[in-house]
C-alpha positions in Angstrom: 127.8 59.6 -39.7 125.1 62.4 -39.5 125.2 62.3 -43.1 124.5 58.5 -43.9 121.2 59.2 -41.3 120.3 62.3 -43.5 120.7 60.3 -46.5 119.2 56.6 -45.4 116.2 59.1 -44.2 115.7 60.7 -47.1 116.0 57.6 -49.3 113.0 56.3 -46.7 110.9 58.8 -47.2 110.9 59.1 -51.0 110.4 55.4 -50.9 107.2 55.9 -48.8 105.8 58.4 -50.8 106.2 56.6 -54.4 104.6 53.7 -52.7 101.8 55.8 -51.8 101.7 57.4 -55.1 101.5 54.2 -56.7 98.9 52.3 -54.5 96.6 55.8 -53.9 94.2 54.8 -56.9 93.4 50.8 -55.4 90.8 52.3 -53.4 87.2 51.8 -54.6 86.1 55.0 -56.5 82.1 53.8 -56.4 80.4 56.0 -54.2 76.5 54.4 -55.2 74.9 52.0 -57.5 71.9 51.8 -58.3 69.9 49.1 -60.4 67.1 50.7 -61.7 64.8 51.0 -65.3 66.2 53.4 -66.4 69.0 55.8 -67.0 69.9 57.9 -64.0 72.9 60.5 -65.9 73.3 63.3 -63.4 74.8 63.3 -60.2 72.1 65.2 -58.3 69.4 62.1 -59.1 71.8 60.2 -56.4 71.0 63.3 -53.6 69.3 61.2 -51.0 68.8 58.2 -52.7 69.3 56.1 -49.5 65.5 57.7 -49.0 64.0 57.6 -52.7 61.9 54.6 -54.6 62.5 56.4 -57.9 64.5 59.6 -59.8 63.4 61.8 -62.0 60.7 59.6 -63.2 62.9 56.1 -63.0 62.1 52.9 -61.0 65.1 52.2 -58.3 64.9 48.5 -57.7 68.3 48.7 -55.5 70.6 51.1 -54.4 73.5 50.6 -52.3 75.9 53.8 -51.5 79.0 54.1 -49.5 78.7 55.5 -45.8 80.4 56.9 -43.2 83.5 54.2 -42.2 84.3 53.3 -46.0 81.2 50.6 -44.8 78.6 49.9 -48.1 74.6 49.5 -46.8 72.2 48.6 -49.3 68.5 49.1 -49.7 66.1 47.0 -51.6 62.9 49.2 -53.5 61.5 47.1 -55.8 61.1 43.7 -57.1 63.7 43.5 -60.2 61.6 41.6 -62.8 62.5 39.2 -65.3 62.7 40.2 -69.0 63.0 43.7 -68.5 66.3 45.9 -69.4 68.2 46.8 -65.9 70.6 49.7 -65.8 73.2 50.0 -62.9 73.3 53.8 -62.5 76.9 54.2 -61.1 78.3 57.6 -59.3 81.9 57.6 -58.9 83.8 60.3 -56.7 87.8 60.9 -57.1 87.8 59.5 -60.4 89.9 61.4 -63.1 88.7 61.9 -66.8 89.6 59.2 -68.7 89.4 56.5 -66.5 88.3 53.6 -67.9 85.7 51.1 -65.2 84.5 47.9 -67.0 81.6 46.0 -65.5 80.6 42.6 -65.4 77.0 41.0 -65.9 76.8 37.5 -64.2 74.1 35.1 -63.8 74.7 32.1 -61.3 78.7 33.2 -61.9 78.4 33.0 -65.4 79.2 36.5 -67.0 76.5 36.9 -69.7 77.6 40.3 -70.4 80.5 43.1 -70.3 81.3 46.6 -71.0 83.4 49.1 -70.8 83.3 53.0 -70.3 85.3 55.6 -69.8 85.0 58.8 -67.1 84.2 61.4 -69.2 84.0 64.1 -66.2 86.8 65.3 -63.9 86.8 64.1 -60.5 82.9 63.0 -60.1 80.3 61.7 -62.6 78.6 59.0 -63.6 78.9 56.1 -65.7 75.3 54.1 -66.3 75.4 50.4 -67.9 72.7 48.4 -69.4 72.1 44.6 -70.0 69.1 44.0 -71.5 65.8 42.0 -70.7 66.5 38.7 -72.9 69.6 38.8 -70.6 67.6 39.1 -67.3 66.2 35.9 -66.1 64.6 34.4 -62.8 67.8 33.8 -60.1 70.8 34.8 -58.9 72.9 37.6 -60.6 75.5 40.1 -59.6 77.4 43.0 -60.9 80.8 43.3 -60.6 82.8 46.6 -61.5 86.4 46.6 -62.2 89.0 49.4 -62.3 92.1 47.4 -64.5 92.2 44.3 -63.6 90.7 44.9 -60.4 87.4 44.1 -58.9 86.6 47.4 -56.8 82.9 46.4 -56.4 80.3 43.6 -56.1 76.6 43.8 -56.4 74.5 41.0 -55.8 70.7 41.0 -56.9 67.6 38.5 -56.8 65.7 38.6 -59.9 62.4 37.4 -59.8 59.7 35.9 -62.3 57.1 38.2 -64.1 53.6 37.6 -62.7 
């Protein structure tokens, strides 16, 4: 009898852990993102960016990070013009090399664009995306990042008319 609990307990437990195993990469790898004009390639131009209205000589328009509590806050900079190229500066943390994020352009829920990149860097890096101005007109557009076939993050922005 002892032996059928050892066994049933056993079987239990390996169960748990491939389980774990298998669903241990669904959680979001995106630590920040950051719309700005420009490329923002190293992960030290994210150091306090919860604080900063530009890196290393680029325009932040948006930046949105992960805090404390898995909770995401956001901070709008600057105006994100129409007509201009955007770039979504993205850090990702427990990310293996090779992993492959695609992102999503989308104006009023119409993707206009897509891309995909792959991590190039071992466990934290950054991946940066451009759409460019033609692409970028007045209204409502998001960003949506994918890991597979999974959405693991939504940005939504305000883009407004060039005065």
């Amino acid at each position: 009898m002892n032996r059928k609990i050892m066994n049933a307990a056993v079987i239990f437990l390996i169960t748990g852990m491939i389980l774990f195993l298998l669903t241990g990469c669904e959680f979001s790898a995106v630590n920040k993102v950051v719309l700005a004009d420009g490329v923002m390639d190293k992960i030290e131009y994210f150091e306090d960016i919860e604080t900063k209205d530009s890196a290393h000589g680029v325009n932040i328009y948006s930046a949105s990070w992960e805090d404390r509590g898995n909770e995401y806050k956001r901070k709008e900079l600057l105006k994100i013009p129409e007509g201009k190229d955007l770039y979504a500066n993205i850090l990702f943390i427990e990310s293996p090399k090779g992993m492959k994020y695609k992102v999503k352009w989308l104006e009023a829920g119409t993707v206009v664009k897509e891309d995909e990149k792959e991590m190039t860097t071992d466990q934290k890096g950054v991946l940066w995306f451009l759409i460019e101005g033609e692409k970028i007109k007045k209204g409502k557009h998001s960003l949506e990042i994918f890991y597979k076939d999974k959405k693991v993050s939504q940005l939504e922005f305000d883009v407004e008319a060039e005065k």
